[in-house]
Structures are given as C-alpha cells and as structure tokens.
N, C-alpha and C positions, 0 to 999 in steps of 0.2 A: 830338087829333083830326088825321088826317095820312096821306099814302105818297108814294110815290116811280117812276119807270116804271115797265112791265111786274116782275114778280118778277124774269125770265132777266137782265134788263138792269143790274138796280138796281147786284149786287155788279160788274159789268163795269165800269161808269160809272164807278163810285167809285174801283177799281182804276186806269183809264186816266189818269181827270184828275189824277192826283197820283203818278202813276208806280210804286204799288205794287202791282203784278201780279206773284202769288206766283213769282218765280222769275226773272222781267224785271229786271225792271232789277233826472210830463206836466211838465213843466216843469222846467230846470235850477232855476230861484230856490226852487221849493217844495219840491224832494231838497235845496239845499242851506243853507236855511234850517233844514229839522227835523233835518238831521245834526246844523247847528251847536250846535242849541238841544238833544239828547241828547247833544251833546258836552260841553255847560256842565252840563246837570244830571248826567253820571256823574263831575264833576269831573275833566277831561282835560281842560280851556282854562282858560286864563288871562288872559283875557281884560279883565280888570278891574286888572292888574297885580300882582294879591295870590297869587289861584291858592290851591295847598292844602300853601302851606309853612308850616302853623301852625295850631294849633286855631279862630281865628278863622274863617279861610278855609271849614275843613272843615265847621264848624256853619254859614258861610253855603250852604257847596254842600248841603248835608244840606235844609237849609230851602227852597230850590228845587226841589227832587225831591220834597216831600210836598206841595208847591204844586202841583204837575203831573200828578203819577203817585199811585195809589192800589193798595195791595197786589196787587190781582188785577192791576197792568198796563194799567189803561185809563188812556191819557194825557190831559189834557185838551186836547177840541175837536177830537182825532182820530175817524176815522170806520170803520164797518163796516157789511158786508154780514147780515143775518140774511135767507136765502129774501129776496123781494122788499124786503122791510124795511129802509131806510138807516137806523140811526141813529149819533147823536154822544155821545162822551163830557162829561156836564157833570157838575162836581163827582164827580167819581172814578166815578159811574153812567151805563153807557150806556141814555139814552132821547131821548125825543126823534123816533117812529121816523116813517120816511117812507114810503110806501107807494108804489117807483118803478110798479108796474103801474097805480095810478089816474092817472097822466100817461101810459100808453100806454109807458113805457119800463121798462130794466131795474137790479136794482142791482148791481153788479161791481167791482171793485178795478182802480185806473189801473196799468196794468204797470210805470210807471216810481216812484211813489212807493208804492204801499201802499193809499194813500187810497182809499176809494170813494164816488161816486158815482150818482144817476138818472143813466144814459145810454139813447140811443138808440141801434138796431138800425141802422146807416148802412152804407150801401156805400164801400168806400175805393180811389179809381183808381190802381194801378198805373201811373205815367207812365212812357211810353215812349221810348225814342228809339234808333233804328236803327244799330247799328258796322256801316259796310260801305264798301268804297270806290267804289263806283259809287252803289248807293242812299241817299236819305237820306227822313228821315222819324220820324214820331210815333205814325204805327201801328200795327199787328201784320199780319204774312204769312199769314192763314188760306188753306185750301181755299177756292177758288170756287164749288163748288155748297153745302156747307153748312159750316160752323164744326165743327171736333173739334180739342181740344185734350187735352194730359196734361199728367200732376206727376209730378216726382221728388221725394218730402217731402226723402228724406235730401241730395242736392244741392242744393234750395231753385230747382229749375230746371222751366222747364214746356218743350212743345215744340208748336209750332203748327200746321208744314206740313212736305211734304217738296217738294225743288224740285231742279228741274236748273239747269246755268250755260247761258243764254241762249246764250254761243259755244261753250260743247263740252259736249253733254246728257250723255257720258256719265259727266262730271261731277257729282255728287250732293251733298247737304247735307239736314242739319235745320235749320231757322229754329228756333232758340231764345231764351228769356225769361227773364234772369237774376232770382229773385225778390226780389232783395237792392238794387236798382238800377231794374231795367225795361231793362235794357239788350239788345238784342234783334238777332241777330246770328246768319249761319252758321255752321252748324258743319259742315266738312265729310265726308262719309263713306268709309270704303275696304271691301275684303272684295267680296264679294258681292252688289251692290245692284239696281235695278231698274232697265233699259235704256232705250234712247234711244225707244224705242215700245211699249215694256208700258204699256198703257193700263188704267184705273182703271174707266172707266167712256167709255161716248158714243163708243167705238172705241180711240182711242191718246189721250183727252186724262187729265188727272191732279185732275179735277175733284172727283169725287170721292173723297173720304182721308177713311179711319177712324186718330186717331191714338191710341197709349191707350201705355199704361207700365203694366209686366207685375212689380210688386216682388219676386213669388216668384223670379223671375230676373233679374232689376235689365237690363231691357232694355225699350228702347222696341221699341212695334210699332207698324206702319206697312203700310195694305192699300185695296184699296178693294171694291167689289162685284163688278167682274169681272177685276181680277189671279189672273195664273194663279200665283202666291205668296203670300206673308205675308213681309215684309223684319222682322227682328228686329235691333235696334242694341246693343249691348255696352257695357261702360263706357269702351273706349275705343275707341270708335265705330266700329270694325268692323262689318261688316255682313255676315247670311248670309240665305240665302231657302232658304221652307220649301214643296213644294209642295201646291196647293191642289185639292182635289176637292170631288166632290158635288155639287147641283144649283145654281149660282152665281144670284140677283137678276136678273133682265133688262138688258142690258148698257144698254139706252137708254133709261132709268126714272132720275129725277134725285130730288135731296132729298128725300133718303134722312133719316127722323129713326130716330137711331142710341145705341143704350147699350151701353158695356162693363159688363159684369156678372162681374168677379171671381171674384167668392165661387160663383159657377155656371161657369166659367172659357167663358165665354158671351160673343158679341157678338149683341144681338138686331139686328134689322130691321122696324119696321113704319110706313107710310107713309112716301111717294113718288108721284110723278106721271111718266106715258109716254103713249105715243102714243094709248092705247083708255081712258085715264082714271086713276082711282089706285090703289094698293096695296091689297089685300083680302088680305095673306099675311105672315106673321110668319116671317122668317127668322133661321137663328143659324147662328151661327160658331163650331166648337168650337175653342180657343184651345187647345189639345192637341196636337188630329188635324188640324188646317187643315182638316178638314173643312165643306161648304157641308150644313145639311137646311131642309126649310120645315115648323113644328112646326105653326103654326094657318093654314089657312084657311080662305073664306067671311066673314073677317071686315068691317065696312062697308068701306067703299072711302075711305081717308083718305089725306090731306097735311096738313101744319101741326101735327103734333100733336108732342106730346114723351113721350120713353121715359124710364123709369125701372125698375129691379127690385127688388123686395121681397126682402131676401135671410132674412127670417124665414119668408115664406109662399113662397118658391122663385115669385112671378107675375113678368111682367112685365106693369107699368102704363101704359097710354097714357091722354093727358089733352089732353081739348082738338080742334082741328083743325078742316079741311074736311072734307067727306063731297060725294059724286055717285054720283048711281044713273044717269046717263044718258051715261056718258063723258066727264065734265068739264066739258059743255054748260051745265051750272046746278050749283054746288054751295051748301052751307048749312053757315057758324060752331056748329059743336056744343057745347054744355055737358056731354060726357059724359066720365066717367070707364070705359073700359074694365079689368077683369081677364082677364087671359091666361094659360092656364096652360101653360107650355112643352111639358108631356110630354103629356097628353092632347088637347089641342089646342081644351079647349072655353073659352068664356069668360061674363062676367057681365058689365052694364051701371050705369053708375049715373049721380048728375047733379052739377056742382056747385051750390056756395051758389046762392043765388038772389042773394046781395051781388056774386058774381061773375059771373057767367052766361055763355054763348058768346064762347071766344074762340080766336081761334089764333094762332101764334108764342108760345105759351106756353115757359117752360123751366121742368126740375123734373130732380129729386135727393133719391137716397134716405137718410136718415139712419139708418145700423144699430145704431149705438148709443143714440140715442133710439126708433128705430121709427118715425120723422115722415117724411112726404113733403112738401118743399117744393115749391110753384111758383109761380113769377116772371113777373109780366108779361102779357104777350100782347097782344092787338089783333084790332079787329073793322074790317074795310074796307069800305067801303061805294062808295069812288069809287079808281081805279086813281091817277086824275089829280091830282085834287083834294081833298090829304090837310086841309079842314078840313072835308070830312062825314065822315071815321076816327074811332074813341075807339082811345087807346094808352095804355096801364098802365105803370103803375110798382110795384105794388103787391109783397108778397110774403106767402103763404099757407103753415101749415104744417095737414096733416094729421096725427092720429093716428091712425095704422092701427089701434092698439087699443083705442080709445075710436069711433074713426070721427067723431071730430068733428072741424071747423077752427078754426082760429085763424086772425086777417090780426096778422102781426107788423109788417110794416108798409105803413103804407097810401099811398093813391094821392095823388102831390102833382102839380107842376104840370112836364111831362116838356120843354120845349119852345116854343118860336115857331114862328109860321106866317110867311113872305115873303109881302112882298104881290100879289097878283093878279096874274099874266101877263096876256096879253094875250086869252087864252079867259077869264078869270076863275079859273083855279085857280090855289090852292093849294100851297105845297110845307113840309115840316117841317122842322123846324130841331132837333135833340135837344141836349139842355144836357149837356156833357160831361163835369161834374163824377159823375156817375152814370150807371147801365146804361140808359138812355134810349133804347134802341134803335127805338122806331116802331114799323113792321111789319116789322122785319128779326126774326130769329129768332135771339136767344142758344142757348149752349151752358152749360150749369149742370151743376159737378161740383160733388162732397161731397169737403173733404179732412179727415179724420177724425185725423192726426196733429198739423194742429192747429188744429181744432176750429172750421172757418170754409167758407163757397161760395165757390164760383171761377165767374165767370161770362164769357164773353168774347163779343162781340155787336159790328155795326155802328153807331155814332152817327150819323145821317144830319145833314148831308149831307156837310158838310166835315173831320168827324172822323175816319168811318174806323171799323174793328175797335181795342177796347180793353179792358183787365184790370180787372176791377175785384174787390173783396174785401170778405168779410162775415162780422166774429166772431160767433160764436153760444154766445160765454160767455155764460153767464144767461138763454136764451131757455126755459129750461123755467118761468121764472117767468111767459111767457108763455101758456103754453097747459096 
C-alpha cells in the first residue's frame, strides 16, 4: 500500500539524491560427502586402511554397494523428480512421493548436486556495484522516462542505457551488467554514434531509450521515438547509425510502454502520455527498414500498461494500465486485456481474474516455447502522496494462451514498510530489496529463453534504486 511524488519526479528524485543520473556523474558438504560415499562404495578409497588389496577388502567393498545401490541404480535415500512428484529411494524402490504442487511449489534438481527437491518459484537479485572512476554505487544506469533493458545470452552481458560523458558529450558509452558478477560499468563506444544533441525524445533530451540486442546480428540496438537513426553496436563496440523514416511517435509524448518483438523483427509502441492526454495508436518499428508506421488506431487512450507479443498468433498484447476519455482530467486502473493485431489494425477486449483485478505498472513477457504469458506486479494508486491508501503487488501470473486460463505462480507476499507520517500525515513506501518490489514504479520483464528464466529490472523505492533480479522457470509447467 504506497507511492512516491508526482510520476515525472519520482525517477529524477531518486537519480539526484544518490548521484546516479544516467550519464552524470547446493552445498559443498553435500557434493562432497556423496562423492566420497560413491567413492568408498566403487572401491577407489581406502579409507579404512585395508582398501582392496585382498579378497577380504573386496567382499567388504562388494557388501556396501548392495547395502546402498539396487540393480536399477536407485541409491539409497537419494531423490527424484517424477512431473511434480518428489520422491526417495528407500530400500532399492523409489516411493515415498511428494506432491511439490500441493505446497504451492515445484519439484526440480539442485544444479549443484543432482538432488531434487519441493522448491519455490523465488526471484534472485543480481547484486550490483558500479566499476567507474567518478561514479560509485549499487544501482543500475536505466533511461529516465521508462526502464528498457537487453541480454546478450552468449556474453552473459545485459545492457541498460546509453549515456554521454557529462565533460565532452561527444563522448559515448553503453552502461553494462556483467551477469557473472553484477558488476556494471561503461563501455565505451567509437564508429558512428549518436551526437551531442540528437535528442530521443522532449526535443534534444535522451530520456527516452529503446534498448534491445539483435542475436540475428549479434549487435546491440539503441533508439528512441524521435531519433532521426537507429545506432547499432558490434562486437567490438563500434558503432554505425542507420537512417530512420516514416511517421515517427509524437516527439513530446513520454512513457512510452515498449516491446521488441524479434520473431516479428518489430518494435511495438502503445501507451504513453502528452500534452492532449494518452496514446490511442499502436506504433512499430521495423527493425530491417528503420522504418516508423502506426498499424492500430482509435484504440482507448492508455499509459501504465505493459506490451508483450504473441509470436504463435503474430498479436500484440496490452495488459493492464490507465485509460482517459477526457484528456487525462480523470482517468480509471483497468483490468483489461487488450488483443492487437499488427496488420489489420482491429483488436479484441478481455478482463483479468477477478483474484487480480485493475491494475497498472504491470510487466509481462511472452514465453514462446511454452505459449504462457507472464505478468508481474503492478499497483493501483489511489493517493499521489500518501502511499498507505496504494495496494502494490508482488505477485506473478502465467497465462495460457492456449487453454486461456491463469495460473498465480507466485503470489502476493508482504512487498515493504511504510515511514512514518510526515507532517501532513502521509505516507511514504519503503520496497524490501531482496526482491522486485517496485511500488508503483514500473518494471521491464524480458523472457530469456536460452536459459530458461525472467529478467526483470524496476526501481526499489526509495533508497534502492533500479535493480536485476532473476527467475528460473524450470519446472513451472508443473504449475499451470
């Protein structure tokens, strides 16, 4: 229950006070116990001083492996996964089974030993910390009007923002995120890049940044709604600009909710907020032709909401947000599910759960090889001021596009503190950092399909900041 100033202010605020303003300033004991214990029963240790220099030896080592092991190889008191089903080996049979879905969790094999157990669906933070010699920090460098991040699977590298050197702009760099570490650092760029006043958006500022990574060509790209290019980076980080045509977003229309769409070689566009109210037009980017077109519009008038693309049914999905019919004078938290369909430009309505209901600063990501749509989070505001009339989620939802039913994989725990009462009586939140606890800031939720887990990166209000966090989805199909 929560928020923080105005929306325009919050990510400023957070930047200043802390000086990062983009561009400114399982177990050894249990691998090494069952080695040792398969090493005594294949007769390789010697543990007992005799060893297998003699028939004695070998009948006792012989008679520990029938003690343990049973023809088929079930050892005893080790474990497996069957579909949701833990069970253990007792007396050479495995039973015993555990059913991890009636505890709400799933059952999967520990990476480091073999072993499986019930685990839960958990988010895991990428902790950060800044190589730079002026900046320091625990961060991440995002765009200022909204959060876009990429992955490079085969580097194990993400990339966050692009930035100039505060003493000679036309200086340039990628803010990158080692995945190995969190170690988060410039990288600087040469070639081709984009100038000391090519502005993104809001005239020359650099607010906002579409950032995506392009594998067919192993290059980062880097754009925003009114650059008159598309910068493309190299593997060794060269840079060249590609020019852009077509009918470009309205240059003074902010938070922008944005999806790269690959498999469609597509950047959509739909909701934003500007001067006469919010976005009713779905734009894309063909990532080809640099070309700008507007495929739907008439559509309601939204911000807050989040994009995803179906890449079995070729839609893109909007979920969630604000809506105004009146210029942004009054608007209303929607539960709806929009379908978009890029080429003909019509679309369909739908609602969420009713367990979920209106919300916005949702994030969501489409899974192509399951067919699920995830979405994470979100937040219903009711006071600008006084974030303890807010409800804020944690939750996480999967849809199946081809059943069209939901699952909650995991659900809503306790996101945060409140500070105690200023001196009007409000409110301010506090988000617990161990997780994507973002408030009413609005994450970014990408799908990495290589290895098999969300990427989500969002602000922690207040004193946290933009941070990584990660979520395996081995074994979620025993979920839904």
């Amino acid at each position: 229950m929560r928020r923080i100033n105005p929306w325009w202010l919050k990510g400023l605020e957070g930047r200043l006070a802390n000086g990062l303003w983009p561009g400114l300033v399982l177990s050894l004991g249990l691998g090494l116990g069952l080695g040792l214990g398969l090493g005594t029963l294949g007769g390789c240790s010697d543990d007992d001083g005799v060893g297998n220099d003699n028939a004695n030896d070998n009948a006792n080592d012989n008679a520990n492996t029938n003690t343990n092991t049973n023809t088929n190889g079930c050892t005893e008191s080790t474990t497996r996964c069957t579909g949701s089903l833990l069970e253990t080996c007792t007396a050479g049979i495995w039973s015993d089974p555990t059913d991890c879905v009636a505890t709400d969790q799933i059952c999967r094999p520990d990476g480091s030993t073999g072993e499986a157990r019930c685990d839960d669906l958990a988010w895991v933070r990428l902790d950060i910390e800044i190589d730079d010699p002026i900046m320091v920090g625990t961060s991440l460098n995002t765009p200022i009007d909204t959060v876009s991040f990429a992955y490079d699977a085969v580097a194990d590298v993400f990339a966050t923002a692009f930035g100039r050197d505060s003493n000679d702009p036309n200086l340039t760099h990628l803010w990158l995120v080692e995945g190995a570490d969190g170690t988060h650092a410039k990288q600087p760029l040469t070639g081709d890049v984009f100038g000391p006043t090519d502005g993104f958006c809001m005239g020359t500022e650099d607010w906002c940044q579409y950032v995506g990574y392009d594998a067919a060509s192993s290059e980062w790209v880097v754009f925003g709604p009114s650059t008159t290019s598309v910068m493309r980076v190299g593997a060794n980080w060269t840079a060249t600009l590609e020019t852009t045509s077509g009918t470009h977003p309205p240059d003074n229309w902010i938070s922008h909710s944005h999806r790269f769409a690959w498999s469609a070689r597509r950047l959509f566009l739909y909701g934003a907020v500007g001067p006469s109210g919010f976005s009713d037009t779905v734009f894309a980017f063909n990532l080809d032709t640099s070309a700008w077109t507007s495929v739907a519009t008439g559509l309601p008038q939204m911000v807050d909401n989040c994009l995803a693309y179906d890449s079995q049914s070729s839609m893109v999905l909007s979920i969630g947000g604000r809506v105004t019919s009146d210029g942004g004078n009054t608007t209303q938290t929607v539960d709806t599910i929009l379908t978009i369909d890029p080429v003909n430009g019509t679309h369909t309505s739908d609602t969420l759960p009713v367990s979920m209901g209106p919300r916005r600063a949702m994030s969501c990501a489409y899974d192509a090889g399951r067919h699920l749509l995830y979405v994470y989070a979100g937040s219903v505001v009711n006071d600008r001021w006084n974030e303890a009339e807010n409800d804020y989620h944690n939750d996480l939802w999967a849809l199946d596009l081809t059943q069209m039913t939901w699952t909650e994989l995991v659900p809503d725990t306790e996101s945060g503190t409140l500070n105690a009462p200023d001196s009007n009586g409000d409110q301010s939140f506090v988000g617990h950092p161990e997780g994507p606890n973002f408030g009413q800031n609005r994450g970014h939720l990408l799908m990495d399909p290589d290895n098999d887990r969300l990427m989500i990166i969002g602000a922690v209000p207040i004193f946290t900041h933009e941070q990584l966090y990660l979520l395996r989805l081995e074994g979620v199909d025993q979920r839904h």
